[in-house]
Every structure is written in structure tokens, then in C-alpha cells.
N, C-alpha and C positions, 0 to 999 in steps of 0.2 A: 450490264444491268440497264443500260440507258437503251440496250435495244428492247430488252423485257419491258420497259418504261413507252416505249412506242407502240409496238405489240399490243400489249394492253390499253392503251389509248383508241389502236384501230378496234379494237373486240368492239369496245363501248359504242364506239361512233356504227359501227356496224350494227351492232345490240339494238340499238336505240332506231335503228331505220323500220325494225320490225314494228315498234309503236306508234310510229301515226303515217306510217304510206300508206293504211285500209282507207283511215279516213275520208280522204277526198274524192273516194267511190262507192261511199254509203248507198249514194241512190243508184248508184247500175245495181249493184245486189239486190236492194229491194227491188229494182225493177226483175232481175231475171228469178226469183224465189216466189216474187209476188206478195211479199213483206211489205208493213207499214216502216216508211222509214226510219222511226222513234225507235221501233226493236231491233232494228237492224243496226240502232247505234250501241245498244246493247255489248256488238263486238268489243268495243273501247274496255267495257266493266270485264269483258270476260278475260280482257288482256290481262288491264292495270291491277284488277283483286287480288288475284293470285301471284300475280309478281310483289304485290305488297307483303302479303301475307307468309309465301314461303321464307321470306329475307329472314326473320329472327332463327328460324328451324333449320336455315342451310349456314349459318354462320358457325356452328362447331363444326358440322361436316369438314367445311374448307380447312378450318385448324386443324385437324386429324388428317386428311388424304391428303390436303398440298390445296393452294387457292387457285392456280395456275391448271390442276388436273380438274380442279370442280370448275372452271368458266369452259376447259375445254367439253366436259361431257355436257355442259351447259349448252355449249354452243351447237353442239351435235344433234343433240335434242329440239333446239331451234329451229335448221335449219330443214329437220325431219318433216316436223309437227306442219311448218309453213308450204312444206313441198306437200302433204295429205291437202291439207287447206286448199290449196290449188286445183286440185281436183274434188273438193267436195261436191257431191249431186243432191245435198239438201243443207239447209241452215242450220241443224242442226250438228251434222259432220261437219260444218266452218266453225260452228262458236265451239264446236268441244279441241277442235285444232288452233282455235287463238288462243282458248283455256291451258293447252299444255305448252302452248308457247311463252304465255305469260309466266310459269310455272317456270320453265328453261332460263328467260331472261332476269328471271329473279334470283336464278342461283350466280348469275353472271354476272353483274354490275356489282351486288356487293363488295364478292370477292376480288374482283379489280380495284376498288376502294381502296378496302385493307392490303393489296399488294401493293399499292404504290405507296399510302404510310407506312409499312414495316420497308420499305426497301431505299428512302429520301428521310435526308436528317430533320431534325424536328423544325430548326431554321427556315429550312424550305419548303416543309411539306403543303403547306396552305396555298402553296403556289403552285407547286405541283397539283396537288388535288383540283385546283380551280382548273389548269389545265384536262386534268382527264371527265372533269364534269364540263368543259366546251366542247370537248370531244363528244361527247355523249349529246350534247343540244345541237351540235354539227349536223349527228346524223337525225336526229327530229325533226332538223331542219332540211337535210336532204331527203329522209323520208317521204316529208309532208310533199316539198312540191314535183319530186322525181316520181309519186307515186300520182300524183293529181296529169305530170307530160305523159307518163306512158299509159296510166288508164283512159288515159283520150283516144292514145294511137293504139291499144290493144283495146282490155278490157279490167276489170280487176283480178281476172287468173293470172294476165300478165303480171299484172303487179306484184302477186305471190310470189311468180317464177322467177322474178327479178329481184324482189328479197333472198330469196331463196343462194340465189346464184351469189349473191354480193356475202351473205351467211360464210356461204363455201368458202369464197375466197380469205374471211378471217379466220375458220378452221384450219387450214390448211396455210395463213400465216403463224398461225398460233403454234401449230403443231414444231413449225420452223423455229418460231423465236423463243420459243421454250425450253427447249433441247437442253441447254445449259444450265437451266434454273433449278437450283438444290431446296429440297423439300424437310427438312427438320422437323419429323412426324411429332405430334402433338401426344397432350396426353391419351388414354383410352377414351374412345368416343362414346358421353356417358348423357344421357339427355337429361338426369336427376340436377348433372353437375351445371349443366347449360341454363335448365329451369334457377337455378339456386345463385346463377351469374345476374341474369335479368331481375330477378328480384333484388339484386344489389344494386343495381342499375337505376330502376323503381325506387329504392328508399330514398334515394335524392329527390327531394322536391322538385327540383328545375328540370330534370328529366320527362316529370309529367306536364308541364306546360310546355316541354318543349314538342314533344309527339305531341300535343292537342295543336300545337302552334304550325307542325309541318302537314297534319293531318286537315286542318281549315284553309290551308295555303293550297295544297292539294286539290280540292274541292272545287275552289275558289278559280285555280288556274285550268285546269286539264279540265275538268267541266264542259265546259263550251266547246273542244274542239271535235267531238263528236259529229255534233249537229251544225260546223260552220256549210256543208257542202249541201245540206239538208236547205240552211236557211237561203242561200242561197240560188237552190234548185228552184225554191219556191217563189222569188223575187224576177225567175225569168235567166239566171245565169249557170247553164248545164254544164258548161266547162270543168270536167274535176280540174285542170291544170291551174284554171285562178283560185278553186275551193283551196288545191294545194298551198299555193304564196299566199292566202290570207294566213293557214297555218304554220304558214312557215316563219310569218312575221315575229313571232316570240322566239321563236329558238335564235333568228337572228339577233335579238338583243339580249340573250344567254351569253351565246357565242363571243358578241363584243366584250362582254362584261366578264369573261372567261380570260381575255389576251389584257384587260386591261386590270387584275389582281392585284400587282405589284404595287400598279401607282396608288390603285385605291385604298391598300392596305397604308401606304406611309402616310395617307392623307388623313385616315378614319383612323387606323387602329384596327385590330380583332374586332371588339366590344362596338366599337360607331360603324362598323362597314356593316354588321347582322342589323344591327339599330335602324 
């Protein structure tokens, strides 16, 4: 299990390279499309929406098939959608290729979630979790400025083909570290039943300030990183590779705050480290 526990860890960290290595080539696209580059940051919404949005709707799926089979067709799907995107010959064939990727990587990080809570005891799990969500800010952070070096030295097709490739190689660890992982098919896969879970969900009061509370946080954070290479284009600095390390600069303070749970937890508590 502790290798399914890594395994899933690389998915994430790979998962997450998809979301911000476009960004720090905003303006080569608008350059080669002839786009303003405000729409071209667009790509970002056409990611993050739909990987928002799918997560409630792919969450019975993964009980029923296996979570481990839903990150793999997930990942399949990803590294598809990014490999079209590479070759798209208008703007619109990229945003409907970031659109089904976003799509792909929302069925995939959930179900790594709930894989490593059903599979790490209650004692640990918040630790484990905090690990597989720095793995995930790892690759945000290797995204951002791996994708800002090589859009220098290529273009942003490279950038694609270089997600693309880094995709493969966690499909094809997956497919490896999976092998062994036993699936205890859920109940019938019934969407009535799913709808009728979230509303019990919902009748908690503190569940609805808490999605108001991730959903502002959200806004508030990923916002800006769109347009960091934009503002920057504009100030006199073309370089995707430094647009990159400005973006990268948050995931590196994820990252730390990922390896350093334990301490923080004995320090704060649950209840003071959210606080």
C-alpha cells in the first residue's frame, strides 16, 4: 500500500503540472493567434471550471468503478486532450483541449484524496493528506517555471509536448503501481442516491461557509496567476522563464507547508492550524 501511496502522490504532482505550465506563455499564444492577451488568459478558466465543477459528479463514479481505475482513465484522458492542444491551429481547438483537460484532471485529484483517506488510519491521515496535497503544489510549482524554461527554448507547443510526455510517464507508473490494488465495488451507481448524499452534506450549516470560504480563497489566490506573464510582458520583461518563478513562488510555500504538517499540527491543533 505504501507503494499505491507514492504512485498516487506522483499522479497528483504530475496532475497539477497540467495547470499552470500554459501560463508563463500567455503572450507567445496571443502572439501567434493574434489574440488580446486578457482572452488568452481565459485558458486558465477554461482549465480550473470544469475541473471544479466535474469533482461533485465524478465522486460516486470512483465509489462504484474503483478510484485508482477513475485517476487512471483520468489520466488517459489528460494526456490526450494536452497532446490535441499541442497541435491546435486556432484558439479555439486549444481552449476546447484545456476545457477536456480540465474535465480529465478533475476526475483525478479527487479520487487520489479519497484514496489515501480510505487507505492511512485516522491518526495519520492529515498528514498523509498534507503530503499528497505538496505533492500536487510540487507539480504547480514545477509546472509554472519548467514551463516558463522550455517555452523560452521552444515555444508553447513544446510546453504541451512536454506535459504531455511527463502525463505518460505517470500513466504508465500508475498502470505499474496499481496492479495489486483490490477494488470492493460499491453500491449501484445511482445519481438520485448521490444528489440525496450532498444534500446531507448541505443541511450542515458549516458546510455552506465552508464552500463559500474555499470558493473566495480560490478567487482570491489562482486569480492573478493568469495574467502574472501578461503583466509582466508589459513592464519590458519577455522572458516566460522568470513569468514562470514568479508563479512558482506560491506553490513553493505550499510545498514547505506540506513537509512541515506534523510540527504544525502539534503546535495549533486541527481547529488553530485552519484558523
Amino acid at each position: 500500500m505504501n507503494r499505491a501511496l507514492i504512485v498516487v502522490s506522483f499522479i497528483a504532482f504530475s496532475t497539477s503540472l497540467f495547470m499552470r505550465s500554459i501560463d508563463p506563455v500567455v503572450p507567445q499564444i496571443s502572439g501567434e493567434f493574434g489574440m488580446p492577451a486578457a482572452d488568452v488568459a481565459l485558458l486558465a478558466t477554461a482549465f480550473a471550471l470544469p475541473f471544479a465543477v466535474i469533482q461533485p459528479l465524478l465522486g460516486p463514479v470512483g465509489d462504484f468503478f474503483g478510484k485508482t481505475k477513475l485517476m487512471l482513465a483520468g489520466m488517459t484522458l489528460l494526456v490526450l486532450a494536452t497532446l490535441a492542444g499541442a497541435f491546435a491551429q486556432n484558439f479555439t481547438w486549444l481552449l476546447i483541449a484545456r476545457l477536456i483537460s480540465g474535465v480529465a484532471a478533475g476526475a483525478i485529484f479527487p479520487a487520489g484524496l479519497a484514496f489515501v483517506s480510505d487507505s492511512v488510519a485516522v491518526e495519520r491521515r492529515q498528514i498523509a493528506l498534507g503530503r499528497y496535497v505538496a505533492a500536487a503544489l510540487a507539480g504547480n510549482l514545477t509546472g509554472a517555471w519548467a514551463g516558463g524554461i522550455v517555452g523560452d527554448f521552444t515555444n508553447w507547443r513544446g510546453v504541451l509536448f512536454a506535459a504531455t510526455a511527463c502525463g505518460a510517464l505517470a500513466l504508465f507508473i500508475g498502470l505499474w503501481g496499481f496492479r495489486d490494488v483490490k477494488h470492493d465495488r460499491g453500491p449501484r451507481f445511482d445519481l438520485a442516491f448521490a444528489a440525496n448524499s450532498y444534500k446531507t452534506i448541505f443541511a450542515n450549516p458549516r458546510a455552506k461557509w465552508t464552500y463559500l470560504g474555499v470558493l473566495l480563497e480560490g478567487i482570491a489566490i489562482f486569480g492573478i496567476f493568469p495574467f502574472v506573464a501578461i503583466l509582466l510582458h508589459e513592464s519590458g520583461e519577455y522572458r516566460a522563464t522568470i513569468a514562470g518563478f514568479v508563479i512558482a513562488g506560491f506553490a513553493i510555500g505550499g510545498a514547505l507547508f506540506g513537509l512541515f504538517v506534523p510540527q504544525l499540527l502539534k503546535l495549533f491543533g486541527t481547529r488553530g492550524l485552519m484558523i
